[in-house]
Legacy VTK file of the C-alpha trace (Angstrom):
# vtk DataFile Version 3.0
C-alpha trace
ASCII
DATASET POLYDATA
POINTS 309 float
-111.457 71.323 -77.745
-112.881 67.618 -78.585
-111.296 64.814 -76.851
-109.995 65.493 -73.231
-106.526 65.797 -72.565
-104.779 64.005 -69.580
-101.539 64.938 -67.461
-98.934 63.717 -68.938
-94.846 64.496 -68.188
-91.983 63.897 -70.835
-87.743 63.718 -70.248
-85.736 64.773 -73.053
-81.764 65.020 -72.659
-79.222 67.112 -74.002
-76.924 66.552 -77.005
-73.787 67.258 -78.125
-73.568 66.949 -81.641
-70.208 67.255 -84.305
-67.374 65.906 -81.785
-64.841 67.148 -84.602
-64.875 65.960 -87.976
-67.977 64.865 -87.509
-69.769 67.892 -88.968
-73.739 68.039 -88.850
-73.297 64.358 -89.166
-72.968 62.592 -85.579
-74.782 63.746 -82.539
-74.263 62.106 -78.926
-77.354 62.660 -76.172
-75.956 63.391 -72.302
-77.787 63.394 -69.138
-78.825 67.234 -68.867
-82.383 66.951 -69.404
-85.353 69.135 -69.994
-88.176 67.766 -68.442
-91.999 69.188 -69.559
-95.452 68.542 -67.611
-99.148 69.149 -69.276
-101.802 70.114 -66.872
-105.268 70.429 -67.915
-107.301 73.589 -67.420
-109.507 76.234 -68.588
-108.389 79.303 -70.206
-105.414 79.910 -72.962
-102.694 77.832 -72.513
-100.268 78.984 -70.160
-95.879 78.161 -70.267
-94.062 78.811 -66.923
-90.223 78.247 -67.178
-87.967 76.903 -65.014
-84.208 76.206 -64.844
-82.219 77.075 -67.339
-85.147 78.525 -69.560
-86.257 80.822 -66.666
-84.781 83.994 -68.076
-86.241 83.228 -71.240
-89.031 85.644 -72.308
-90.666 83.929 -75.524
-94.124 84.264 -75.684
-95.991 80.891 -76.052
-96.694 81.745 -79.800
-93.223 81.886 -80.250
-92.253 78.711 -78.122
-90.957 75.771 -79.678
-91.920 73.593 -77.442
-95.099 74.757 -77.581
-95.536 74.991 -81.331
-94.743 71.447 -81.299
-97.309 70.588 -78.918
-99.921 72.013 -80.392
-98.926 71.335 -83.973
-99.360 67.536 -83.216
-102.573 68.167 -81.332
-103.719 69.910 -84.797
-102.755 66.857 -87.066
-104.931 64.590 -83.927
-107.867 66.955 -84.730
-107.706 67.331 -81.429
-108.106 71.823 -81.797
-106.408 74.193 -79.578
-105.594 73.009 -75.942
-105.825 75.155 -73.058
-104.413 74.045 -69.239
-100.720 74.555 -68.348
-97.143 73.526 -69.213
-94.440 73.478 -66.824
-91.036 73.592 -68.243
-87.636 72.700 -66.440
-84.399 72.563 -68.441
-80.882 71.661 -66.683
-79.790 72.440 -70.593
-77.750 75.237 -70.771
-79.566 77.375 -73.170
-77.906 78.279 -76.507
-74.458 77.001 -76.071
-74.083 73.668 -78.015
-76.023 71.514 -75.941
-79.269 71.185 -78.571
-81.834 72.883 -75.817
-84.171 73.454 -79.100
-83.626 70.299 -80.332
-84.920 68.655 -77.232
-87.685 71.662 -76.772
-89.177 70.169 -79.855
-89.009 66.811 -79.231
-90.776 67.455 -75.872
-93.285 69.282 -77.321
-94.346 66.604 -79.536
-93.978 63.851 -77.122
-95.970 65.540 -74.547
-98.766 66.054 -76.934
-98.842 62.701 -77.902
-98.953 61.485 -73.899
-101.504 64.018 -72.736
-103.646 62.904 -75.784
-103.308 59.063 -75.638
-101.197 58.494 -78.869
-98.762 56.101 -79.366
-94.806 56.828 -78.052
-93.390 57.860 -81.468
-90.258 58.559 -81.207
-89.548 58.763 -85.008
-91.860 61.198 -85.321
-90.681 63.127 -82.223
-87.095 63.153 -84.950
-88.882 64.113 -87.754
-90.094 66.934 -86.208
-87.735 68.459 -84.507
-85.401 67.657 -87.658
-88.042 69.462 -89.826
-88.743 72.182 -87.471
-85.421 73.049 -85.539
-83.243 72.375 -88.581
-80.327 70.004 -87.022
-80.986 66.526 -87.075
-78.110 65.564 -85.112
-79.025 67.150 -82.458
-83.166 66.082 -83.248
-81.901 62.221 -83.266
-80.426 61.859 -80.373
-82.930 63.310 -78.454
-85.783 61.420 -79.320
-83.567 57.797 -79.654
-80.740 58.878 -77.713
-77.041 57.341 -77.664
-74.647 58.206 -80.034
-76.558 58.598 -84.102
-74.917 59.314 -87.164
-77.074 61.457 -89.980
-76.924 60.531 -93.366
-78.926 61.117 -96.251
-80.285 59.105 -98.975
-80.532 59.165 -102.926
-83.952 61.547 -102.118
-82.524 63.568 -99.611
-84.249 61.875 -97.257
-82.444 62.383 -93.085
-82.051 58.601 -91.613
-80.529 58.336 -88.679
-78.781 55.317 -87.626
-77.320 54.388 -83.889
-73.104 53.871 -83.918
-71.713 51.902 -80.802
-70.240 53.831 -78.102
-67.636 52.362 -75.348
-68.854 52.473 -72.271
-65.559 53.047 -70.772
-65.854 56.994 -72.499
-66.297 60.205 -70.224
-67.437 63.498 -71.314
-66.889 66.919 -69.387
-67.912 69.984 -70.708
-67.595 74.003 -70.231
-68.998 77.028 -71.678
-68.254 80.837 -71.260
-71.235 83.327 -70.043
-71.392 84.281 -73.675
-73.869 82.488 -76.083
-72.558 82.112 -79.561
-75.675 82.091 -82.375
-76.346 79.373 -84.344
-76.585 81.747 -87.585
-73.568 83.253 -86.388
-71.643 80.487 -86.184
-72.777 79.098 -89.777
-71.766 82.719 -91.109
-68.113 82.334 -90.146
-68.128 79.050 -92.244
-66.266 78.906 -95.648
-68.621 78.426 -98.773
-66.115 75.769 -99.955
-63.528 74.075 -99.428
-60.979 72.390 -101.230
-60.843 68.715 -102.268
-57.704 67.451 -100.140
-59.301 69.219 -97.336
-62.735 67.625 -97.412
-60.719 63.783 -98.431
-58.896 64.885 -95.143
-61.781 65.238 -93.058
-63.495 61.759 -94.349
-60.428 59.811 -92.999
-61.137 62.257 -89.790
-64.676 60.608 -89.580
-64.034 56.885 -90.065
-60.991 57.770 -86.625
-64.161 59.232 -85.287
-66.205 56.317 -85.344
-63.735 53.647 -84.490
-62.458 55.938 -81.279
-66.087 56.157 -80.030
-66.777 52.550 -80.348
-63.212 51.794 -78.828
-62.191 54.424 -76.394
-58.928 54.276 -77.988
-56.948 57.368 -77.839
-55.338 57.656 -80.975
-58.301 57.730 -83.426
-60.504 59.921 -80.818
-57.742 62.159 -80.835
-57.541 62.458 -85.083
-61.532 61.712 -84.875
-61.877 65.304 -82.892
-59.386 67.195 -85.212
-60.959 69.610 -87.367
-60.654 71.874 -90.268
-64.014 72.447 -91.999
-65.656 74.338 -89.224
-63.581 74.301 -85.680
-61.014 76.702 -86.611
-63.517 78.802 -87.815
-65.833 79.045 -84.726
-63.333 78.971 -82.144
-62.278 82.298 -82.600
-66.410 83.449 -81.616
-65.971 81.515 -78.129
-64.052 83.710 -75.898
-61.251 81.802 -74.095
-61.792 78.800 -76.456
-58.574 77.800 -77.131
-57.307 78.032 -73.911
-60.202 76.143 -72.757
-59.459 73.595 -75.064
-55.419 73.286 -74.086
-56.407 73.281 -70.626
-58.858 70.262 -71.154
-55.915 67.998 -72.559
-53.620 69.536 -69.742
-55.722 68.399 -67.322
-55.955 64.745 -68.814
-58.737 64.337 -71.568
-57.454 62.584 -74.967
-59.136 65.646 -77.038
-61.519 67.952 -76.759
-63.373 70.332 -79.593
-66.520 72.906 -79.894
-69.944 71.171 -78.708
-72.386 71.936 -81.623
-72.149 75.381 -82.799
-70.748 76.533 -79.516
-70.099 78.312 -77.510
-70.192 75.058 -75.108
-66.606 72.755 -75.527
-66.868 68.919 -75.056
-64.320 66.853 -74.142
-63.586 62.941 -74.013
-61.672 61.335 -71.262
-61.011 58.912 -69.348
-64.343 58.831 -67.124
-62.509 59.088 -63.474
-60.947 61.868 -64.894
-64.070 64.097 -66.404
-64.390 66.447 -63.335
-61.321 67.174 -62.954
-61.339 68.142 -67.332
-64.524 70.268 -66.639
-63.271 71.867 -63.616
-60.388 72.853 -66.165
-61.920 74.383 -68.753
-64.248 76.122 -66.508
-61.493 77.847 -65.043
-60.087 78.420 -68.537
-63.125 80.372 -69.024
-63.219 82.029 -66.191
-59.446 83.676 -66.081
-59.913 84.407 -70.083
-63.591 85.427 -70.416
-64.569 86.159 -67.319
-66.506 84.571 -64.065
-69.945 85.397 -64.931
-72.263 82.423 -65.858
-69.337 79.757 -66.684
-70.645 76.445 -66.536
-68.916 73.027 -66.429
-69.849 69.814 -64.962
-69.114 66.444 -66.084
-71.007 64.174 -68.655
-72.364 60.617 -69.071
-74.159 59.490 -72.314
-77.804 59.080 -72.691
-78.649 55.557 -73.870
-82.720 55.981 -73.968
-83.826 59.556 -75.809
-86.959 60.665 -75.216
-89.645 58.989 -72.651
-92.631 59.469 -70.438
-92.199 60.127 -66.470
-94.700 60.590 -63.321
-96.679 63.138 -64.143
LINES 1 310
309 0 1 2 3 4 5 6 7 8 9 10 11 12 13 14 15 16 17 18 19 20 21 22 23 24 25 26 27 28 29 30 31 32 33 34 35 36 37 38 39 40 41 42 43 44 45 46 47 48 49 50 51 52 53 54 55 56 57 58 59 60 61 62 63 64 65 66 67 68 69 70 71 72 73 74 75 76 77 78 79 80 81 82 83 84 85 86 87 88 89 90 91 92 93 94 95 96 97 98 99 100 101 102 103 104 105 106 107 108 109 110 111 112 113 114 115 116 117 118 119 120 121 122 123 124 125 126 127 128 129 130 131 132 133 134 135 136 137 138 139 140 141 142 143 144 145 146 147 148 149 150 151 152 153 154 155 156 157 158 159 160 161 162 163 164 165 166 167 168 169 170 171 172 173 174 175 176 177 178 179 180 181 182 183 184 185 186 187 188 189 190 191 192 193 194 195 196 197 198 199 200 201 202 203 204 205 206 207 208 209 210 211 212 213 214 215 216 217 218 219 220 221 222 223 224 225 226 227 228 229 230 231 232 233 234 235 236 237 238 239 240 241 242 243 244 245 246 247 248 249 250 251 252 253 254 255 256 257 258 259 260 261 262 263 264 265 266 267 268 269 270 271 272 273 274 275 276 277 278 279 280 281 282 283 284 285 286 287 288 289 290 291 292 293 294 295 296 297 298 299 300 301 302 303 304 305 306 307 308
């Protein structure tokens, strides 16, 4: 290919994205991160997986990340590359956590790295927006912290950062089962009626204001939901039971991460283990052991950026 490539190693974390009424609208990134290496070689360009993408039997063709690597390399004029990327995700894969989200973001970033362009982390956005379809997962993963979605007279995405307390924690759970992302946008209602959508707009504004405060009361109306939680829930085996036993075991609410089947939860942050140890149990007694996860969460500040290679 014209013009060498260099090593080059990219972080991308996690999001959690809706938190309630805040449907395909506010996205939050947390500190499970996929982390991607580029190694120049000869030969066809070779993926090995690690972590939570191990299991996962893609070809390259058909990789995200890898799409997005070498579509930016094709806009550089830079050809087809050939050498070797390493890929290790602590994301768990397909349950509300935006793994392909930050898959594409990584791509793109590590592209631009291994080819000496500039850090673009609005273009990291726009392509993972473009290409993976939820920008509120794409925006926090390239700019990370806590981003709100809107769009503009065009239809053009912007995405614009909305304080966060500091004093927040986060725990989160998820069963063994994954729950689609087409699946879960099947079970949604085409419409829905005007009360119910003014209802959900006061939800949003609680939403806001309880992230930027930590105050209970608005988090707790911010996280109620009735355009697409009661919908989903009933995909995510031992959901609700999940869900009761986060706010038994201390957390002010607690609601479906993305599309599921992954719940999030907002606490008080000496108190987030104890919440994910909780639900994870949940789970466990009402969906059984195999391949619960749980751990507790801390916000992302930073998005996307370059590491050691």
């Amino acid at each position: 290919m014209r013009g060498a490539l260099r090593r080059a190693a990219v972080r991308v974390p996690g999001s959690t994205s809706n938190l309630g009424a805040g449907f395909d609208c506010v996205g939050l990134a947390l500190d499970r991160y996929l982390i991607a290496s580029y190694e120049p070689g000869a030969g066809p360009l070779e993926v090995e997986r690690r972590g939570t993408l191990a299991d996962l039997r893609a070809s390259p063709r058909d990789d995200l990340l890898v799409q997005a690597f070498t579509g930016r390399l094709a806009r550089a004029g830079l050809g087809e590359p050939t050498g070797r990327i390493v890929v290790d995700s602590e994301i768990p894969f397909a349950r509300g956590l935006g793994s392909s989200a930050a898959a594409v973001v990584a791509g793109w970033v590590l592209a631009g790295a291994a080819a000496g362009l500039e850090f673009d982390r609005q273009g990291a956005f726009e392509e993972a927006a473009a290409r993976e379809g939820h920008p509120d997962n794409a925006a926090p993963a390239s700019l990370g912290g806590l981003i709100a979605i809107a769009r503009d007279g065009d239809g053009a995405v912007r995405p614009f950062r909305l304080p966060l307390s500091p004093t927040l924690g986060f725990a989160y759970a998820a069963p063994g089962v994954v729950v689609a992302t087409a699946a879960a946008r099947a079970a949604l209602p085409p419409s829905v009626p005007l009360a119910q959508a003014a209802r959900g707009l006061g939800r949003v504004a609680a939403l806001v204001h309880g992230l930027a405060t930590a105050d209970p009361a608005p988090l707790r109306a911010g996280f109620a939901d009735e355009l697409h939680v009661p919908h989903r829930l009933r995909l995510i085996p031992g959901g609700a039971a999940a869900l009761a036993a986060a706010e038994g075991a201390g957390a002010w609410a607690a609601t479906i991460s993305g599309a599921g089947s992954g719940l999030i939860a907002v606490c008080p942050p000496e108190r987030a283990e104890e919440v994910a140890a909780a639900m994870g149990e949940a789970f466990r007694r009402e969906a059984g052991p195999d391949g619960v996860v749980h751990f507790a969460a801390r916000p992302d500040p930073e998005g996307a950026r370059l590491i050691e290679a």
